[in-house]
N, CA, C and O atoms as CSV, one atom per row, in Angstrom:
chain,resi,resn,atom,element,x,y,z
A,1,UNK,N,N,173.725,-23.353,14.106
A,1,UNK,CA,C,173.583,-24.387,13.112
A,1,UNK,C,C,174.980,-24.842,12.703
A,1,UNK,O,O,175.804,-24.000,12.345
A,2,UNK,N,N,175.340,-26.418,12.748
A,2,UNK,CA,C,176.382,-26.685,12.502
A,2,UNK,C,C,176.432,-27.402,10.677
A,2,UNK,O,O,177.462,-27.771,10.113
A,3,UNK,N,N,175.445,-27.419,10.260
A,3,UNK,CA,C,175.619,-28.513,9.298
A,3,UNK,C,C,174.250,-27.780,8.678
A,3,UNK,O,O,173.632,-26.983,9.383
A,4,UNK,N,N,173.727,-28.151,7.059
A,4,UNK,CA,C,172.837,-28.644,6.277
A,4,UNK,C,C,173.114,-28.805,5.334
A,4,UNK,O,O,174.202,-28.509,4.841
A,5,UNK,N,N,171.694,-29.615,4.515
A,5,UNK,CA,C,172.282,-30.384,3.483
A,5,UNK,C,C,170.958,-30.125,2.352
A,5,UNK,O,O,169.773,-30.133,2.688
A,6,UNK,N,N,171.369,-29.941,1.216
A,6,UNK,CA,C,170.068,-29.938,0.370
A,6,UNK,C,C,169.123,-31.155,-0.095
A,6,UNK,O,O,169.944,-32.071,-0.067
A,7,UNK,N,N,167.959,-31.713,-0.488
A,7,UNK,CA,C,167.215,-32.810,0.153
A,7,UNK,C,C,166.843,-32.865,-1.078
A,7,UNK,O,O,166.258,-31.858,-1.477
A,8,UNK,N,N,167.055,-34.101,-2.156
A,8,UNK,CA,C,166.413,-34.277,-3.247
A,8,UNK,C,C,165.086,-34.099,-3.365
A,8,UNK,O,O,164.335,-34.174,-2.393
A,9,UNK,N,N,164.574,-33.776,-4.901
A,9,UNK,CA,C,163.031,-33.335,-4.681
A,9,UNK,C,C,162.043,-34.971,-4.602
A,9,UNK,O,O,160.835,-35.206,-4.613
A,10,UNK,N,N,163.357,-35.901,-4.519
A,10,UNK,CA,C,162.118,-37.292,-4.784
A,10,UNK,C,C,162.692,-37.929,-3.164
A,10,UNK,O,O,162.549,-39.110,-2.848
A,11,UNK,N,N,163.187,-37.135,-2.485
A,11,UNK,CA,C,163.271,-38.098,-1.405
A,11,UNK,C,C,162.985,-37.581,0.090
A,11,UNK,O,O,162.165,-36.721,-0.231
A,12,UNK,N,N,163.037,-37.510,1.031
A,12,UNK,CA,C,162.836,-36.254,2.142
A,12,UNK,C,C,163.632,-36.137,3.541
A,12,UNK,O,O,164.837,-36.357,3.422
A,13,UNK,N,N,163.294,-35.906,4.530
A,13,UNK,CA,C,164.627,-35.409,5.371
A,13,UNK,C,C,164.956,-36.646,6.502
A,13,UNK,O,O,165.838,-36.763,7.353
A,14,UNK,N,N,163.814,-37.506,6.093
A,14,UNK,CA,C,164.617,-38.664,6.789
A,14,UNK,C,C,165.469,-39.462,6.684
A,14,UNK,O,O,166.047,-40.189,7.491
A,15,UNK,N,N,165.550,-39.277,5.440
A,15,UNK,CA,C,167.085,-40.171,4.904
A,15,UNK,C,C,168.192,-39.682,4.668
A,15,UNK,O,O,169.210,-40.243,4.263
A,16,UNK,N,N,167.932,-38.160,5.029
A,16,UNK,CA,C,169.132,-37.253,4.869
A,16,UNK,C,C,169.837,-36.568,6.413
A,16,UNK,O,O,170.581,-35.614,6.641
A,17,UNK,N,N,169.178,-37.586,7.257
A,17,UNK,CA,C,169.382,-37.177,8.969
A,17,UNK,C,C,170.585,-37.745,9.388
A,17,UNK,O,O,171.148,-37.165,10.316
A,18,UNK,N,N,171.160,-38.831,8.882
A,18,UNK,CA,C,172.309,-39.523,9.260
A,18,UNK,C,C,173.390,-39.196,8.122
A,18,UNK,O,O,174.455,-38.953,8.690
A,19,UNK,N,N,173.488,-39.123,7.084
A,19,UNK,CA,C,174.409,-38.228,6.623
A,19,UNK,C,C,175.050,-36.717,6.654
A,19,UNK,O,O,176.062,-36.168,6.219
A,20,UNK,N,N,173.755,-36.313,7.502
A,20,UNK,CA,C,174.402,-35.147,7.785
A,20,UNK,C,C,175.236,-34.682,9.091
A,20,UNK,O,O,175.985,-33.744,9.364
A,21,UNK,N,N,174.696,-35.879,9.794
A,21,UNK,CA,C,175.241,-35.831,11.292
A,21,UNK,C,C,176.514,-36.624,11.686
A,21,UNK,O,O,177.188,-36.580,12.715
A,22,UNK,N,N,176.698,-37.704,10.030
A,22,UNK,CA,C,177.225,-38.457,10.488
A,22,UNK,C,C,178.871,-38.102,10.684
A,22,UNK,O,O,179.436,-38.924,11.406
A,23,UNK,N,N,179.629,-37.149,10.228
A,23,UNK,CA,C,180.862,-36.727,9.727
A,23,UNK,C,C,180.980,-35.657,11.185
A,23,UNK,O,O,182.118,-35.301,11.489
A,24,UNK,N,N,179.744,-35.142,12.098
A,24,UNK,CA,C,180.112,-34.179,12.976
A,24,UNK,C,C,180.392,-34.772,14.604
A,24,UNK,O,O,179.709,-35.648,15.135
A,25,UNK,N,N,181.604,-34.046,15.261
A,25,UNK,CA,C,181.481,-34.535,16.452
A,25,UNK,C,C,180.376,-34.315,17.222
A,25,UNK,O,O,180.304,-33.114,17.481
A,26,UNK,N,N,179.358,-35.031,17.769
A,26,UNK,CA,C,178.205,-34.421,18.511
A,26,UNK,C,C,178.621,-35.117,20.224
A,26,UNK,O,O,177.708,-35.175,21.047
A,27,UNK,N,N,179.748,-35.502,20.528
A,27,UNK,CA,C,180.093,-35.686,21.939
A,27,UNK,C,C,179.272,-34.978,22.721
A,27,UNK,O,O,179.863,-33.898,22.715
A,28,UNK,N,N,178.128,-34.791,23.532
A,28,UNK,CA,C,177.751,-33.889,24.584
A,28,UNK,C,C,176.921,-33.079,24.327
A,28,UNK,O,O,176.275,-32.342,25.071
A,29,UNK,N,N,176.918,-33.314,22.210
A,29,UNK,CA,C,175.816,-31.927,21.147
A,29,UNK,C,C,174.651,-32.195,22.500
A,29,UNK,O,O,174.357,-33.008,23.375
A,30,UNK,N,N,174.315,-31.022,21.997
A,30,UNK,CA,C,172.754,-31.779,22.107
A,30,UNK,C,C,171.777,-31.435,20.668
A,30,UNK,O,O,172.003,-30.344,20.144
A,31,UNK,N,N,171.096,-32.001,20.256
A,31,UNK,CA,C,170.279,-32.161,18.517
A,31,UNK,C,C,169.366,-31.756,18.986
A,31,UNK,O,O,169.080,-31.843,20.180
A,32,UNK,N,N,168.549,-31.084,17.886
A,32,UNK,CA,C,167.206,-30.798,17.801
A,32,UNK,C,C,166.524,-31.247,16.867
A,32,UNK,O,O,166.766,-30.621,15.836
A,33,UNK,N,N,165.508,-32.328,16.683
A,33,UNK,CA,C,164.913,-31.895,15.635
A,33,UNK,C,C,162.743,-32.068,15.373
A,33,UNK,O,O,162.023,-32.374,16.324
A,34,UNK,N,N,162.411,-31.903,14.532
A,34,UNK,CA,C,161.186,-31.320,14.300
A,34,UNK,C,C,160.656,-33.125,14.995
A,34,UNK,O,O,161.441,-33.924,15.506
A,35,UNK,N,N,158.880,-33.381,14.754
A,35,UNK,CA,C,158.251,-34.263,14.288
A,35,UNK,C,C,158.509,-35.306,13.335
A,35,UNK,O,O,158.559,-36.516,13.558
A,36,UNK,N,N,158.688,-34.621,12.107
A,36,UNK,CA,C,159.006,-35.571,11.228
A,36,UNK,C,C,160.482,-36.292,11.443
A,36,UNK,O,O,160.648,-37.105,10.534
A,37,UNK,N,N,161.472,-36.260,12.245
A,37,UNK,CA,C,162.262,-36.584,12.807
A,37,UNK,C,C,162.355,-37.351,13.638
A,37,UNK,O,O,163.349,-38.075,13.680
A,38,UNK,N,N,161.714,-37.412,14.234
A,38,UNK,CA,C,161.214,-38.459,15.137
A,38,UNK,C,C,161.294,-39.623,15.298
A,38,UNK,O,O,160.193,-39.804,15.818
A,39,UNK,N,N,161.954,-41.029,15.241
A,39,UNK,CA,C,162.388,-41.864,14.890
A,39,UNK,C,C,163.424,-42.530,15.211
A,39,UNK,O,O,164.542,-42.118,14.902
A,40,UNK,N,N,163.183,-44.007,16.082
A,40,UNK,CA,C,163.519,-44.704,17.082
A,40,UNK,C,C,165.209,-45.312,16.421
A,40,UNK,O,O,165.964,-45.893,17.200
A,41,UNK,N,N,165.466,-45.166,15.491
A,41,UNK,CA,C,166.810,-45.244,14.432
A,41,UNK,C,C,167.771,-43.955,14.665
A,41,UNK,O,O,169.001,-44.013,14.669
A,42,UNK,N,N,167.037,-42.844,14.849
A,42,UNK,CA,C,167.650,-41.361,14.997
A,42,UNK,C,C,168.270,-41.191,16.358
A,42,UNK,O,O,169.364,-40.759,16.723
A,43,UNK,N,N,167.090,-41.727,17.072
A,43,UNK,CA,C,167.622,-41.420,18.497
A,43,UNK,C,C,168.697,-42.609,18.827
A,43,UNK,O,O,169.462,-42.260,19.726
A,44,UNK,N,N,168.946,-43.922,18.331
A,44,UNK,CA,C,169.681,-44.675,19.027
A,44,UNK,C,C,170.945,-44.290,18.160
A,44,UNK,O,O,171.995,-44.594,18.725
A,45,UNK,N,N,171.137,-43.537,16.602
A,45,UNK,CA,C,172.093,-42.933,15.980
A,45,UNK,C,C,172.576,-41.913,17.026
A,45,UNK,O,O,173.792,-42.021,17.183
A,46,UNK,N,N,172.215,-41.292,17.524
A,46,UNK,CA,C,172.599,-39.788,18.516
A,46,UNK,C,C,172.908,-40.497,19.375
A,46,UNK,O,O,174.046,-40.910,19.155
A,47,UNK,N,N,172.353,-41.025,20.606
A,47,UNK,CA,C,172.739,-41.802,21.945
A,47,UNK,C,C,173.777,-42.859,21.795
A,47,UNK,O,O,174.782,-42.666,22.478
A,48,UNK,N,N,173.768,-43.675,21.234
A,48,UNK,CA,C,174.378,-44.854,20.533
A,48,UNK,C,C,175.866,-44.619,19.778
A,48,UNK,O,O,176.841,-45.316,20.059
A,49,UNK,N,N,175.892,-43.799,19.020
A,49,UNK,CA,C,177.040,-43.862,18.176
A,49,UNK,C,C,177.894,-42.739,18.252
A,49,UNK,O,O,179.119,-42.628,18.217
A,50,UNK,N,N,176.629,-41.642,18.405
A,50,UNK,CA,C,177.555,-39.864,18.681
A,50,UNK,C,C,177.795,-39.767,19.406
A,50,UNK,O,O,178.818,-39.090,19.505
A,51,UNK,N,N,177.126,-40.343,20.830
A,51,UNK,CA,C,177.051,-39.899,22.356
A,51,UNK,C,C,176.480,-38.585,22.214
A,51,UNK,O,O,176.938,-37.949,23.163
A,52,UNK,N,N,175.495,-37.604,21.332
A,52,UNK,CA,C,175.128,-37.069,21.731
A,52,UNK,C,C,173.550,-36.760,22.707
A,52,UNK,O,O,173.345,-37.641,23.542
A,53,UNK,N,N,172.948,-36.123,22.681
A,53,UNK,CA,C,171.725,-35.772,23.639
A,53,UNK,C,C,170.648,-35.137,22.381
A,53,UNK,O,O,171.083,-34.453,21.455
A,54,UNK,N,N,169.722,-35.365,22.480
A,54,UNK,CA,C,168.897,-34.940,22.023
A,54,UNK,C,C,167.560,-34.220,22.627
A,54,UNK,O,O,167.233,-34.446,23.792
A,55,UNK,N,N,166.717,-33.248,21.701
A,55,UNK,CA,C,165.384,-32.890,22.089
A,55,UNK,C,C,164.529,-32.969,20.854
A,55,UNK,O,O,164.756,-32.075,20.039
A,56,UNK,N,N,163.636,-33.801,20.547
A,56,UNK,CA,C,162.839,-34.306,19.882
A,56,UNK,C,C,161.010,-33.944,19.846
A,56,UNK,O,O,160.227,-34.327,20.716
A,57,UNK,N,N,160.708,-33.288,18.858
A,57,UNK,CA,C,158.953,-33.203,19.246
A,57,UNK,C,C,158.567,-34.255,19.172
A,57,UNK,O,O,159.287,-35.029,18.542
A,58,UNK,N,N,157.175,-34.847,19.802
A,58,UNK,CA,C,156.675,-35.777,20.402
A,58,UNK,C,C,155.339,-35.325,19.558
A,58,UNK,O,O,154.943,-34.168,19.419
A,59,UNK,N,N,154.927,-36.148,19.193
A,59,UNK,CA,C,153.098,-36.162,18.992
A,59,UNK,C,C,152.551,-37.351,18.847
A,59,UNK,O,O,153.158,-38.418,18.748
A,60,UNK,N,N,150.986,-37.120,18.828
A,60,UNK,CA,C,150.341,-38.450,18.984
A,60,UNK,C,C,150.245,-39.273,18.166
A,60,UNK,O,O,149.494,-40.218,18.406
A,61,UNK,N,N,150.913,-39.227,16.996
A,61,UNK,CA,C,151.092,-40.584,16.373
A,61,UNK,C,C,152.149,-41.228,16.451
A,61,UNK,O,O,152.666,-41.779,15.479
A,62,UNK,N,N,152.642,-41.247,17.691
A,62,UNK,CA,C,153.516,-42.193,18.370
A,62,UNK,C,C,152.990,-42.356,19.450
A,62,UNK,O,O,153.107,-41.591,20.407
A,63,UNK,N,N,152.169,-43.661,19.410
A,63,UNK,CA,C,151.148,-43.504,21.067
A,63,UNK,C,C,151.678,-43.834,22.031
A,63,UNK,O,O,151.766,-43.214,23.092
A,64,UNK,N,N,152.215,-45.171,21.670
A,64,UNK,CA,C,153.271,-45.955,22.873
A,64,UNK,C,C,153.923,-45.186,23.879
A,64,UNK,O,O,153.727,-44.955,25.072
A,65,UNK,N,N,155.119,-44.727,22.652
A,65,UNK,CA,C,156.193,-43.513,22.725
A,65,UNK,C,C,155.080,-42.303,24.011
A,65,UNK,O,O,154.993,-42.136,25.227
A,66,UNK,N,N,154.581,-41.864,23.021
A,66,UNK,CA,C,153.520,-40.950,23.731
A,66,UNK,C,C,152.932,-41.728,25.440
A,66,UNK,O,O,152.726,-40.922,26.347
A,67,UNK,N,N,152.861,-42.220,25.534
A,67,UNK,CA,C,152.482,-43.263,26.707
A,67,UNK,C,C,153.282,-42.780,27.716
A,67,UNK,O,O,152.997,-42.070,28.681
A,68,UNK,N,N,154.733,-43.453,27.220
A,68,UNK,CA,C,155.760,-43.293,28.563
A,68,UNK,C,C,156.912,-42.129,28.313
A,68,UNK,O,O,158.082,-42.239,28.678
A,69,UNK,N,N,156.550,-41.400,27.866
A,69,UNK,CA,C,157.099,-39.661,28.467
A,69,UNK,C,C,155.868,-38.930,28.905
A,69,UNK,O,O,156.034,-37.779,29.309
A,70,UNK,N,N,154.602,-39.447,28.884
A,70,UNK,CA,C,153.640,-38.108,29.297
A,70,UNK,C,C,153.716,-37.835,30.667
A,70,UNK,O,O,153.563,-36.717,31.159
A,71,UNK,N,N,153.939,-38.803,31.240
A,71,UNK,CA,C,153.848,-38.558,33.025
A,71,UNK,C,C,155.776,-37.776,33.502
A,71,UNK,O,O,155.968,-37.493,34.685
A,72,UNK,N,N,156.500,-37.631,32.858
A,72,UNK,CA,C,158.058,-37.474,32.908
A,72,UNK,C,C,157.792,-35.868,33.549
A,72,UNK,O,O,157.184,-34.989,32.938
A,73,UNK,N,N,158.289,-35.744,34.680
A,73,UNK,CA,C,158.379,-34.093,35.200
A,73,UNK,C,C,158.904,-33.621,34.179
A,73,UNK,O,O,159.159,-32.418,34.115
């Protein structure tokens, strides 16, 4: 674990995903994070700006999403 951050009780961990990442070198990181994480802003923050890599849970209320990784070896 490189980083956390404590999460106001009126707000939750999606708005606290880019401030916490944002100050670390993640060149090559690779990120983890849950479901509720999940989120097409997060991943182009990691790929996009950190250059890092990510692994992300997937579920079905992202169907699309869900669509085109289900067939992925």
């Amino acid at each position: 674990m490189l980083a956390q951050r404590e999460v106001d009780a009126k707000s939750n961990e999606i708005t606290a995903f880019r401030p916490l990442l944002e100050p670390l070198d993640l060149i090559s990181a690779v990120v983890t994070f849950d479901a509720l994480l999940t989120q097409t802003d997060h991943a182009k923050f990691l790929v996009e700006e950190k250059r890092a890599h990510y692994i992300a849970v997937l579920k079905g209320n992202h169907p699309s999403l869900h669509t085109l990784v289900k067939d992925l070896p």
